[in-house]
SERO-791338 format. One record per residue (C-alpha): residue number from 1; residue in one letter; y, x, z. Coordinates in steps of 0.02 Angstrom, whole numbers, plus 50000, padded with zeros to 5 digits. Layout:
# SERO-791338
<n NUM | res a | Y Y | X X | Z Z>
...
END
This chain:
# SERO-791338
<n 1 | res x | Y 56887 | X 52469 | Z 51561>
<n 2 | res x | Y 56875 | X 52638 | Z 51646>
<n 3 | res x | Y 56899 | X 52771 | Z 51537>
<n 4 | res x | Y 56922 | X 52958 | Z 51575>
<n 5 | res x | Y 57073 | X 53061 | Z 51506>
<n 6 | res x | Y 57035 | X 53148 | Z 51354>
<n 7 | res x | Y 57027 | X 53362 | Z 51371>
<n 8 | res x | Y 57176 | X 53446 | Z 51277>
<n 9 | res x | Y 57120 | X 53518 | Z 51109>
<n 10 | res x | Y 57134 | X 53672 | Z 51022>
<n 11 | res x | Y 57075 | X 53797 | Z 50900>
<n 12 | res x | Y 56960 | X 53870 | Z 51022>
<n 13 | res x | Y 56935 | X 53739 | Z 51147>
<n 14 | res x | Y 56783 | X 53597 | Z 51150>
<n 15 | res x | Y 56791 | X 53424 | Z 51127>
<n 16 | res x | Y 56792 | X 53327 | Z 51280>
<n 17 | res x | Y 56790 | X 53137 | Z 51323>
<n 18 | res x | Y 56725 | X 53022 | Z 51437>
<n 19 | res x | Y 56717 | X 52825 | Z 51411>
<n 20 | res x | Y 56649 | X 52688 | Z 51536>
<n 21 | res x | Y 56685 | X 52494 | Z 51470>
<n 22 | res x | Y 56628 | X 52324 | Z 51541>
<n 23 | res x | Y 56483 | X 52230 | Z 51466>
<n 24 | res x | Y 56482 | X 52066 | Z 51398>
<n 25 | res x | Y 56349 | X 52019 | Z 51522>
<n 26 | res x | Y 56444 | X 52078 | Z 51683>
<n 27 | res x | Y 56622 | X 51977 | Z 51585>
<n 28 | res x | Y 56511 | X 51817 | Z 51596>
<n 29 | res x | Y 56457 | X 51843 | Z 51770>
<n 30 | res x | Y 56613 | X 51923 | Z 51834>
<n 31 | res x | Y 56536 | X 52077 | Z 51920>
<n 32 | res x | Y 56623 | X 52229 | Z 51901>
<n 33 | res x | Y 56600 | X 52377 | Z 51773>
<n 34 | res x | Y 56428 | X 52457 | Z 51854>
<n 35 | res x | Y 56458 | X 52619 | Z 51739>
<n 36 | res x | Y 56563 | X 52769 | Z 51802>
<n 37 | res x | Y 56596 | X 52920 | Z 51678>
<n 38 | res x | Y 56700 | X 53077 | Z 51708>
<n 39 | res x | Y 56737 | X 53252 | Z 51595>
<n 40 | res x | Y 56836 | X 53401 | Z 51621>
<n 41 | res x | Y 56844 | X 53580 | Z 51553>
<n 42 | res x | Y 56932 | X 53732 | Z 51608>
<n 43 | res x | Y 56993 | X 53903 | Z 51523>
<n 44 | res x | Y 56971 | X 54035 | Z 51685>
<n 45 | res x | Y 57091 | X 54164 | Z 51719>
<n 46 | res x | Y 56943 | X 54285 | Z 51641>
<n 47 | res x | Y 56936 | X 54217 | Z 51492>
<n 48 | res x | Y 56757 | X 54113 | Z 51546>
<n 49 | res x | Y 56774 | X 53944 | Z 51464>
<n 50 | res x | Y 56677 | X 53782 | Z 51545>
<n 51 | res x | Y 56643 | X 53592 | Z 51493>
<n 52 | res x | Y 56576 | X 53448 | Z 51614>
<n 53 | res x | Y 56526 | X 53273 | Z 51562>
<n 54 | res x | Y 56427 | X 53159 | Z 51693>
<n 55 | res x | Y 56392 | X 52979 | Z 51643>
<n 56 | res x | Y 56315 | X 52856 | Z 51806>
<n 57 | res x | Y 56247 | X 52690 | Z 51773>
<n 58 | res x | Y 56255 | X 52574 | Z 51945>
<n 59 | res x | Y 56091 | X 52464 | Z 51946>
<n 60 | res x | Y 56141 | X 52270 | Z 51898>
<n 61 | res x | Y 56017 | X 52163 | Z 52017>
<n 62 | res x | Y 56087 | X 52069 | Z 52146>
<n 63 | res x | Y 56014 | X 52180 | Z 52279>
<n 64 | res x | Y 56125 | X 52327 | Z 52196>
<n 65 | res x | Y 56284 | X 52238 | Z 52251>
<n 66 | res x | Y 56378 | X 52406 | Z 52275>
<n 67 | res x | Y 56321 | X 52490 | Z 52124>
<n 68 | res x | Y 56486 | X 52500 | Z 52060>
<n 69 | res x | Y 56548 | X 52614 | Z 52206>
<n 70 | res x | Y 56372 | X 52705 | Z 52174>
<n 71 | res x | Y 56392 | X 52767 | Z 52018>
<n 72 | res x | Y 56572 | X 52832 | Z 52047>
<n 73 | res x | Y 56503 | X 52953 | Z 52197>
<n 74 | res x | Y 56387 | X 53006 | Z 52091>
<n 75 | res x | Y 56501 | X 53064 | Z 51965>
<n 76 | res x | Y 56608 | X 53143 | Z 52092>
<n 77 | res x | Y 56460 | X 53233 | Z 52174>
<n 78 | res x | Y 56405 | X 53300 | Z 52018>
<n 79 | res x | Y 56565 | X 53366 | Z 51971>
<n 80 | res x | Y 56590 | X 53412 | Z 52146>
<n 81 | res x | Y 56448 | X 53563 | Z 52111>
<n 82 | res x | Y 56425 | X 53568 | Z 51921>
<n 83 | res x | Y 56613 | X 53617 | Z 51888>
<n 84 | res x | Y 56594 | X 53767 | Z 52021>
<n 85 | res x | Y 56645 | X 53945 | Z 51958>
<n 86 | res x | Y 56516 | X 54040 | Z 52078>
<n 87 | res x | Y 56360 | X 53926 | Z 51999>
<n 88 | res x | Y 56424 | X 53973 | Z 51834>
<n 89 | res x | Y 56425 | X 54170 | Z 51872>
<n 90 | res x | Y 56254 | X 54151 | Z 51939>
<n 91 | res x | Y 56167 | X 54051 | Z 51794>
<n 92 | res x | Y 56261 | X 54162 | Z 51684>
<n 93 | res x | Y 56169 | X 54323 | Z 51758>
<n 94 | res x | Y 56001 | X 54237 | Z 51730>
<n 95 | res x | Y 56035 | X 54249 | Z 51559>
<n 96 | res x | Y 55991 | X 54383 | Z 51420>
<n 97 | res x | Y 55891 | X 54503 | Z 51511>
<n 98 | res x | Y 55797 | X 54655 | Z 51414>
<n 99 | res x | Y 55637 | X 54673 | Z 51495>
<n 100 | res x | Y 55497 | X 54549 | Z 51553>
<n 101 | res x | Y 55502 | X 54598 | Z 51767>
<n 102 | res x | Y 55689 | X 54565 | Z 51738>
<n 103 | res x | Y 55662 | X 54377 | Z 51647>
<n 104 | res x | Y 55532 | X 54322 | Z 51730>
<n 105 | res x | Y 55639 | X 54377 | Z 51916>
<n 106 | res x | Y 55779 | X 54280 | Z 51812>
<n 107 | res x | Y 55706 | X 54127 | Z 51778>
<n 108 | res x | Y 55637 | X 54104 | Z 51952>
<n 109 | res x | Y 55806 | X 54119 | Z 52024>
<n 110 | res x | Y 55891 | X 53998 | Z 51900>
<n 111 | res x | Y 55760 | X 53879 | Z 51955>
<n 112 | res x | Y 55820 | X 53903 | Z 52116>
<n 113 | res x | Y 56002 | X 53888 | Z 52081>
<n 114 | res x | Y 55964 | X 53722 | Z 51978>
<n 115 | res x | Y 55865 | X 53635 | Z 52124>
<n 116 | res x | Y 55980 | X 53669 | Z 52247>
<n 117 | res x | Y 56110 | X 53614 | Z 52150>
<n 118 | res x | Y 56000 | X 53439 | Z 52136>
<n 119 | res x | Y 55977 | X 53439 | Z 52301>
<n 120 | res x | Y 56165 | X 53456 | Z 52342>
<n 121 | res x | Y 56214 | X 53321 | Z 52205>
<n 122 | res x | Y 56088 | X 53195 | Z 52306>
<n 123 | res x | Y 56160 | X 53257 | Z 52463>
<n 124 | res x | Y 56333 | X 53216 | Z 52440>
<n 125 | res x | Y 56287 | X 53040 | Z 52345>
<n 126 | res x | Y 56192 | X 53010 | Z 52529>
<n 127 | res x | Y 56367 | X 53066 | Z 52616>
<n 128 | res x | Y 56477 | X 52989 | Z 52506>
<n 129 | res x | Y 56389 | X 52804 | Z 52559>
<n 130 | res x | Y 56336 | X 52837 | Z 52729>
<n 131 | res x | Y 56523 | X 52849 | Z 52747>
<n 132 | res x | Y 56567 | X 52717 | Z 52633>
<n 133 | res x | Y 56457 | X 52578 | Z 52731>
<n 134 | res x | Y 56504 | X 52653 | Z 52899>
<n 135 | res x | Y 56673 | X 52595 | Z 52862>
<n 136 | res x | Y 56631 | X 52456 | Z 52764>
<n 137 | res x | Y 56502 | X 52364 | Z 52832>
<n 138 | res x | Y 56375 | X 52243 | Z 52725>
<n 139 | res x | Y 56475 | X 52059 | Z 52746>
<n 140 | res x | Y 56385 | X 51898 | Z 52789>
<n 141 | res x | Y 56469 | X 51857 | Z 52573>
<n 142 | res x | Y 56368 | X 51991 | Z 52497>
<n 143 | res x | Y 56215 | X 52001 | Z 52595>
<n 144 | res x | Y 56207 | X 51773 | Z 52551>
<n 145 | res x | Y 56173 | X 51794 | Z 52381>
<n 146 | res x | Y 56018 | X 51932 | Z 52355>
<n 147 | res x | Y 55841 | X 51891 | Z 52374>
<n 148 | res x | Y 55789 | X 51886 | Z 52562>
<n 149 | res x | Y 55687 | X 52030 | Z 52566>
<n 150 | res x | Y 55836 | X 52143 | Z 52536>
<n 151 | res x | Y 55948 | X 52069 | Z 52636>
<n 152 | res x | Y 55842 | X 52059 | Z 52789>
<n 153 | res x | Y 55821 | X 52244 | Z 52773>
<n 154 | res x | Y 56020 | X 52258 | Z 52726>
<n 155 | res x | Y 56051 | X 52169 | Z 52897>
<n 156 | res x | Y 55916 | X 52299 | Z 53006>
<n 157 | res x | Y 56020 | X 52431 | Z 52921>
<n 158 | res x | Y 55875 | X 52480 | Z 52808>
<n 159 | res x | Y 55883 | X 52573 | Z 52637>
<n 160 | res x | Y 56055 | X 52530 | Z 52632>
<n 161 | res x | Y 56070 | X 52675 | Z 52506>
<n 162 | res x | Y 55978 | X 52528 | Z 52385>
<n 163 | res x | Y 56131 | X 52431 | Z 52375>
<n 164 | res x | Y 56234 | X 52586 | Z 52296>
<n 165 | res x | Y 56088 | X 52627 | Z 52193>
<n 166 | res x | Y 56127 | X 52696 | Z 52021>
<n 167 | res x | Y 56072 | X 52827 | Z 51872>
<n 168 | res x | Y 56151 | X 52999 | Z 51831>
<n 169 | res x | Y 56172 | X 53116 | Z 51679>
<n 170 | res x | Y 56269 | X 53270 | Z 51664>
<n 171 | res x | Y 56303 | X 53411 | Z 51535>
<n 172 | res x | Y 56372 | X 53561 | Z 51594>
<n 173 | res x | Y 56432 | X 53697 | Z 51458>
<n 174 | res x | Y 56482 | X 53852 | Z 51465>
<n 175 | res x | Y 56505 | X 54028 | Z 51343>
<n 176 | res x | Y 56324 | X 54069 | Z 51417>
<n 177 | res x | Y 56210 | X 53924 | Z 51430>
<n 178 | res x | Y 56200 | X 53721 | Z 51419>
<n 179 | res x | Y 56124 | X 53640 | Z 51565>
<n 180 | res x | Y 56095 | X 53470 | Z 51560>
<n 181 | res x | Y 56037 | X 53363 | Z 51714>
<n 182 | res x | Y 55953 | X 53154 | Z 51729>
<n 183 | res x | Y 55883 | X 53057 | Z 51855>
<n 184 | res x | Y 55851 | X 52874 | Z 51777>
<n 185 | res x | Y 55888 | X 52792 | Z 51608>
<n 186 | res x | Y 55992 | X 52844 | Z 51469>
<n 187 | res x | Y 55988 | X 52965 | Z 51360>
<n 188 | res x | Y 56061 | X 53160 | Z 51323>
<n 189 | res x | Y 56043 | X 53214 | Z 51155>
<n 190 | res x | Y 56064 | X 53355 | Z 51080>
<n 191 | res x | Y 56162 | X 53440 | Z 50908>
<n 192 | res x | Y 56098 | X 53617 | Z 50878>
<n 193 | res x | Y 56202 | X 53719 | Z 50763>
<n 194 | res x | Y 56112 | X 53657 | Z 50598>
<n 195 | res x | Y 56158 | X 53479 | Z 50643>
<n 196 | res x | Y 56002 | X 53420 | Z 50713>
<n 197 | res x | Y 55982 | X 53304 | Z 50845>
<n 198 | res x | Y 55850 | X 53303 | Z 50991>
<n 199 | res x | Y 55831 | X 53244 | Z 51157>
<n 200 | res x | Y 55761 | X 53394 | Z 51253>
<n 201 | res x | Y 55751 | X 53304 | Z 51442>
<n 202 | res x | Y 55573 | X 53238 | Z 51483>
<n 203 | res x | Y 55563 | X 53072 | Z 51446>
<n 204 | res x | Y 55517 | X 52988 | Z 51615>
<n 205 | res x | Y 55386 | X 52860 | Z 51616>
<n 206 | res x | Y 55441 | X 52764 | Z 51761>
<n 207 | res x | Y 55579 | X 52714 | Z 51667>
<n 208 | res x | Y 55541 | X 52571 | Z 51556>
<n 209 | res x | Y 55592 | X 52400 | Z 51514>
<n 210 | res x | Y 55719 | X 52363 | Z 51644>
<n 211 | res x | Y 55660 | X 52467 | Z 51779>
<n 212 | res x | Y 55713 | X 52652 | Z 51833>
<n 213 | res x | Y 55699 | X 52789 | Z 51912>
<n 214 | res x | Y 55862 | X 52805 | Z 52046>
<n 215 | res x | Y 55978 | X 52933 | Z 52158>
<n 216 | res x | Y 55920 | X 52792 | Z 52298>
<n 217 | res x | Y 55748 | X 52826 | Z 52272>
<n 218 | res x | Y 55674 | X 52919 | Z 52430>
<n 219 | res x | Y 55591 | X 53050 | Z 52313>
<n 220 | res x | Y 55742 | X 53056 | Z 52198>
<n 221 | res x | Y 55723 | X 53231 | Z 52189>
<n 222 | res x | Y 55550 | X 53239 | Z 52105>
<n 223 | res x | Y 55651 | X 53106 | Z 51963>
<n 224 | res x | Y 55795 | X 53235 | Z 51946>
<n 225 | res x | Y 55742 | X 53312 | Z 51771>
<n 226 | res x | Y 55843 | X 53453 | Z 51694>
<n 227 | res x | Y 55876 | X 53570 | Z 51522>
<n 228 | res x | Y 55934 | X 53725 | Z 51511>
<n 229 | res x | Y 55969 | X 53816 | Z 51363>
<n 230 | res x | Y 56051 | X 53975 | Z 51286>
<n 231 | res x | Y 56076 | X 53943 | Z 51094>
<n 232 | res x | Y 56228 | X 53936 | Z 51019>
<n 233 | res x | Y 56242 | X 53725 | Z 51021>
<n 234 | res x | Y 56351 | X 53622 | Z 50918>
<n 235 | res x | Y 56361 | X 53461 | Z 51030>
<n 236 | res x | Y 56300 | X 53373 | Z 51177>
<n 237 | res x | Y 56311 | X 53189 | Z 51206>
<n 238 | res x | Y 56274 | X 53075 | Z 51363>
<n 239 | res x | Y 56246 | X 52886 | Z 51357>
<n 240 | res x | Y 56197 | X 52778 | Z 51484>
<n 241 | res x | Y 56073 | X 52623 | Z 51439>
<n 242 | res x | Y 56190 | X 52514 | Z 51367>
<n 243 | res x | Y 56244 | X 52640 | Z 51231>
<n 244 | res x | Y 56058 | X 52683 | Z 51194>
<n 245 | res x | Y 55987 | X 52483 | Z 51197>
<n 246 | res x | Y 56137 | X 52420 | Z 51089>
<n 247 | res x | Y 56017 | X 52511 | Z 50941>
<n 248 | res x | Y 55835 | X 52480 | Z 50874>
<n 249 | res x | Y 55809 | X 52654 | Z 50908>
<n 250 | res x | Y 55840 | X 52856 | Z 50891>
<n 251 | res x | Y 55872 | X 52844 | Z 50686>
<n 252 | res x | Y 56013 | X 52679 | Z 50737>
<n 253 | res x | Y 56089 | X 52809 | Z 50897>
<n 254 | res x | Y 56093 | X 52954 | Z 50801>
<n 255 | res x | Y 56188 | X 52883 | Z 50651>
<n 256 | res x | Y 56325 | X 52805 | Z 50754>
<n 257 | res x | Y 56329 | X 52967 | Z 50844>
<n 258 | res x | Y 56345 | X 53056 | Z 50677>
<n 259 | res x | Y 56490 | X 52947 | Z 50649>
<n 260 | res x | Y 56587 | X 53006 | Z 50803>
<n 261 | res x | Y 56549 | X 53196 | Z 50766>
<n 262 | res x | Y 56633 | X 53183 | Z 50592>
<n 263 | res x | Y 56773 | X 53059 | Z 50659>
<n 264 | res x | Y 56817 | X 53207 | Z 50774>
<n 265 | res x | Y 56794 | X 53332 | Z 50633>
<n 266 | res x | Y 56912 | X 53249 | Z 50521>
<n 267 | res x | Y 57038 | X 53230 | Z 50662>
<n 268 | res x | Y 57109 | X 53380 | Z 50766>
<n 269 | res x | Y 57213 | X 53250 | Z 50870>
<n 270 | res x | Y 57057 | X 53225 | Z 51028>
<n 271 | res x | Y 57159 | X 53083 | Z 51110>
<n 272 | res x | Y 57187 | X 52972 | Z 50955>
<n 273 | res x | Y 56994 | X 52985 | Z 50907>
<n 274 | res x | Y 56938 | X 52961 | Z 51078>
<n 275 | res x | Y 57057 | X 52802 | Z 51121>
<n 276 | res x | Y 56983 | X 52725 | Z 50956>
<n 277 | res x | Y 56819 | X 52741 | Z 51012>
<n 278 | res x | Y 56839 | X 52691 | Z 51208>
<n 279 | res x | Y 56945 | X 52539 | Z 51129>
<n 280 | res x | Y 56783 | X 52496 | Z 51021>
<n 281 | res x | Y 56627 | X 52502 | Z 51167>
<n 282 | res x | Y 56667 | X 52331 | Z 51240>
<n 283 | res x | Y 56624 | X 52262 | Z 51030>
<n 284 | res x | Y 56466 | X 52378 | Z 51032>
<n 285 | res x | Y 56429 | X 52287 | Z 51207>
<n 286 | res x | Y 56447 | X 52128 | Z 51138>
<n 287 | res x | Y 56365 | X 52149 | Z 50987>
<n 288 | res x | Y 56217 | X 52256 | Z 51050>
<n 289 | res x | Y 56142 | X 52256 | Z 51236>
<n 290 | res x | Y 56282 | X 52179 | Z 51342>
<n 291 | res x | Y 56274 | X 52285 | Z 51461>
<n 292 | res x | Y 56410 | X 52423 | Z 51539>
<n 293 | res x | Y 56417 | X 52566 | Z 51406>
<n 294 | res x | Y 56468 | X 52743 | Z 51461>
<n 295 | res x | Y 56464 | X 52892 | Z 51324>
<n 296 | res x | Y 56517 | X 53063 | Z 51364>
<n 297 | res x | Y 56536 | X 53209 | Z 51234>
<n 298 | res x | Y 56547 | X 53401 | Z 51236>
<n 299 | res x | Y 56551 | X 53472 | Z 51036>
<n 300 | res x | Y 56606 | X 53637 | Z 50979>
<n 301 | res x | Y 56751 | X 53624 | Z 50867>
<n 302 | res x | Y 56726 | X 53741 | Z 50744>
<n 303 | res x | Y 56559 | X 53710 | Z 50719>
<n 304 | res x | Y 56572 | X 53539 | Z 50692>
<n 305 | res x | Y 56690 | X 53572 | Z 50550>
<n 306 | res x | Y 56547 | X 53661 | Z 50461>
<n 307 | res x | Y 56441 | X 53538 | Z 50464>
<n 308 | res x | Y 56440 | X 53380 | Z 50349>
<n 309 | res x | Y 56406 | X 53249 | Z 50470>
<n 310 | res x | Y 56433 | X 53136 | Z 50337>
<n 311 | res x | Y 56270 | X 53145 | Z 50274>
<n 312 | res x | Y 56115 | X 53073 | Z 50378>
<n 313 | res x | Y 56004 | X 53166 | Z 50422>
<n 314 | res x | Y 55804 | X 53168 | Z 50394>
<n 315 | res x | Y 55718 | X 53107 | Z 50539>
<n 316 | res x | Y 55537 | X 53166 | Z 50542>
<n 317 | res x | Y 55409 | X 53034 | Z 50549>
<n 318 | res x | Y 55360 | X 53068 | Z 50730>
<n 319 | res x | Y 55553 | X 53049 | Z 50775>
<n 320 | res x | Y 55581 | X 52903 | Z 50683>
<n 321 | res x | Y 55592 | X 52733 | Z 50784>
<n 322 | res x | Y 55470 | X 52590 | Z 50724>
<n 323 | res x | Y 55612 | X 52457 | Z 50722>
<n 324 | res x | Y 55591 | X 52311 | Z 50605>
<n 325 | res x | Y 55765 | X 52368 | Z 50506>
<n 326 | res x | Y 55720 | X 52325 | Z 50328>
<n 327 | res x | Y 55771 | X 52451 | Z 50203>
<n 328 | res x | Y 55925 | X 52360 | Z 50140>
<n 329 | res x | Y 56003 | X 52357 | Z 50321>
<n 330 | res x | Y 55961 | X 52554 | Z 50312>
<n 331 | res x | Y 56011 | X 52572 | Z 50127>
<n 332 | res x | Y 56181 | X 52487 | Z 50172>
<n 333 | res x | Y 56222 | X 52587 | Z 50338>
<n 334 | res x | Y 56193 | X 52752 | Z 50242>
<n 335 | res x | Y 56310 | X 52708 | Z 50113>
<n 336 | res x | Y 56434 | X 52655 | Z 50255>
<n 337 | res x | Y 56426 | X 52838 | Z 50336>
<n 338 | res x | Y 56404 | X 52905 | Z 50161>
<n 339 | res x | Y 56581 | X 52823 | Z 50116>
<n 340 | res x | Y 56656 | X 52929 | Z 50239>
<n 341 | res x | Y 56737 | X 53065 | Z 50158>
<n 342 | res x | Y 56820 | X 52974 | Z 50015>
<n 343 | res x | Y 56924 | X 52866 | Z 50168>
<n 344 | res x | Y 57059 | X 53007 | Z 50130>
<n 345 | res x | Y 57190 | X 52992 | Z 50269>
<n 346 | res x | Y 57079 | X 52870 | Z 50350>
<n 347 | res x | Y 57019 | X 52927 | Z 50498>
<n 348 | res x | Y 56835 | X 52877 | Z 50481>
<n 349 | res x | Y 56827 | X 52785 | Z 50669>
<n 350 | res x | Y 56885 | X 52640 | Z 50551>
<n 351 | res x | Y 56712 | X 52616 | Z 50488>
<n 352 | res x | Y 56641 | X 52597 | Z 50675>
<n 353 | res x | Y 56621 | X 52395 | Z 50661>
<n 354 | res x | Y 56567 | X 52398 | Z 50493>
<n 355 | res x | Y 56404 | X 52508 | Z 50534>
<n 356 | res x | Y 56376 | X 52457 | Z 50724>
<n 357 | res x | Y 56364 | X 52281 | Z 50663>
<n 358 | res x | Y 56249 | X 52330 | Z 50529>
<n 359 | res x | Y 56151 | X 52448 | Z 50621>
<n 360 | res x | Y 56144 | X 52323 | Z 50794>
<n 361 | res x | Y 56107 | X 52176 | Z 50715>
<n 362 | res x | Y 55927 | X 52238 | Z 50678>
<n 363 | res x | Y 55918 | X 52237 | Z 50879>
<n 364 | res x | Y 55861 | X 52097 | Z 50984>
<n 365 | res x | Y 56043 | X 52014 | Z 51068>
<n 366 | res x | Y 55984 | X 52054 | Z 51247>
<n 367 | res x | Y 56055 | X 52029 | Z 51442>
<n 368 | res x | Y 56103 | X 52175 | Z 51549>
<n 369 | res x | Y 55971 | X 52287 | Z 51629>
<n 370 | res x | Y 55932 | X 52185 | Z 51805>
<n 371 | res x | Y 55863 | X 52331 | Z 51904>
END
């Protein structure tokens, strides 16, 4: 299990973490752990506070043989530009201008500063394994067991980018402005400050079932959707595919989500509530989609304090998933998160098998994504 080190807390700071675990699926078969996940955030010497969280899933066919080493240099090439001081400034100074020549100059040169930065992430990625197979060539063992297609192109040094191929999502937070990035599967969603949750990303329509939009892709860049926002946000949160598949849909995600948010609330200690959950993903693999889970979090502390996660919230009609969960399942995981604040000195991460096993076993026990 990979897991990333858990950012110090305090009264002022965020809540950080960053979890990758092994999937059932990839136990059985014995590949390696396909997801990569990393966090960080950093008080300046100005005062200028920043978060990152970057979640990569590696692709699980048997032409993606490398997708392991894939999705790490993706997360290192996103943090490699997101967590930059100088990108920060600049966003920052698109931000709150008085007059409309001034906003509309503004938001033409964020645009600019967010598709470079795009462009550099998919860059470095394209470095980071040029240099990687240079020194490691394909051997005769990997190339043997994926379909012959690939591997004759594999062998004529074609595409070899395919083999590394892998998803990305990243959050990056700061006093000013949110900006969230996504090329592939997985989800971010979103807390606002009245405890609502949304998932303000396009939804990309290339992505379905088991296939996906990639970093590999030739046109990645036309894939690489992004978010930016300036309202005062409670949390952001970053899964990859096998967090969001381990649920029926939205209404199952967003209550287990809810469950973390008042876990954390309920807990000042950030380490003890994030080992508890990064112990727990390889049970919510096996129990829901079997594949690698990654799950990254940003959440202001202080406002998550305010408000009573305990409670779920009303999901409007449109938002609501058309799941076959019959109303007892969903009677019975309400009272589970409802139960919450009478756990006392409980912390309430105990209550994460009760409800992922009620909530996940609505959802059809599936393999690993095989693109």
């Amino acid at each position: 299990m990979e897991v990333a080190d858990a950012a110090s807390s305090g009264p002022s700071t965020p809540i950080v973490f960053a979890h990758s675990a092994k999937g059932r699926s990839h136990d059985k078969s014995g590949k390696p752990c396909q997801d990569s996940s990393r966090c960080c955030h950093e008080l300046g010497d100005d005062g200028a506070k920043y978060a990152c969280i970057i979640v990569a899933d590696g692709h699980g066919g048997d032409a993606y043989f490398r997708s392991d080493l894939g999705s790490k240099f993706a997360v290192d090439a996103a943090m490699e530009y997101l967590a930059n001081r100088e990108l920060h400034r600049a966003l920052t100074n698109t931000c709150h201008q008085n007059d409309d020549a001034s906003l509309v100059k503004s938001e033409k040169e964020r645009e600019r500063l967010i598709q470079h930065q795009k462009e550099r992430i998919i860059g470095r990625w394209n470095v980071s394994v040029k240099n990687h197979f240079e020194s490691n060539p394909f051997s005769d063992n990997e190339l043997s067991g994926i379909p012959a297609k690939y591997a004759e192109r594999y062998r004529g040094n074609e595409c070899i980018e395919h083999a590394y191929g892998t998803t990305l999502i990243s959050v990056l937070w700061t006093d000013a402005f949110l900006l969230a990035l996504q090329i592939g599967d997985g989800n971010c969603v979103i807390v606002d400050d009245r405890g609502v949750f949304s998932q303000p990303l396009p939804e990309d329509e290339k992505c379905f079932l088991n296939m996906t939009t990639s970093i590999c892709d030739t046109d990645a860049i036309n894939s690489f959707h992004h978010y930016f926002s300036q309202s005062h946000l409670c949390a952001a949160i970053i899964g990859t595919d096998g967090i969001t598949d381990s649920f029926a849909g939205d209404k199952g995600l967003y209550k287990f989500y809810r469950l973390i948010l008042a876990s954390f609330s309920q807990n000042d200690n950030d380490s003890e509530e994030s080992e508890k959950l990064a112990d727990y993903l390889p049970r919510l693999s096996q129990k829901g989609s079997g594949d690698d889970v990654s799950i990254a979090m940003i959440a202001n502390r202080e406002l998550i304090k305010k408000i009573d996660f305990s409670v779920p919230e009303e999901i409007d009609q449109d938002q609501a998933d058309d799941a076959p969960i019959s109303q007892e399942i969903e009677e019975v995981a309400d009272s589970e998160i409802d139960e919450i604040p009478s756990l006392g000195g409980n912390s309430p991460t105990f209550i994460y098998p009760k409800l992922i096993e009620i909530v996940s076993g609505s959802h059809l026990d599936v393999t690993a994504d095989d693109t």
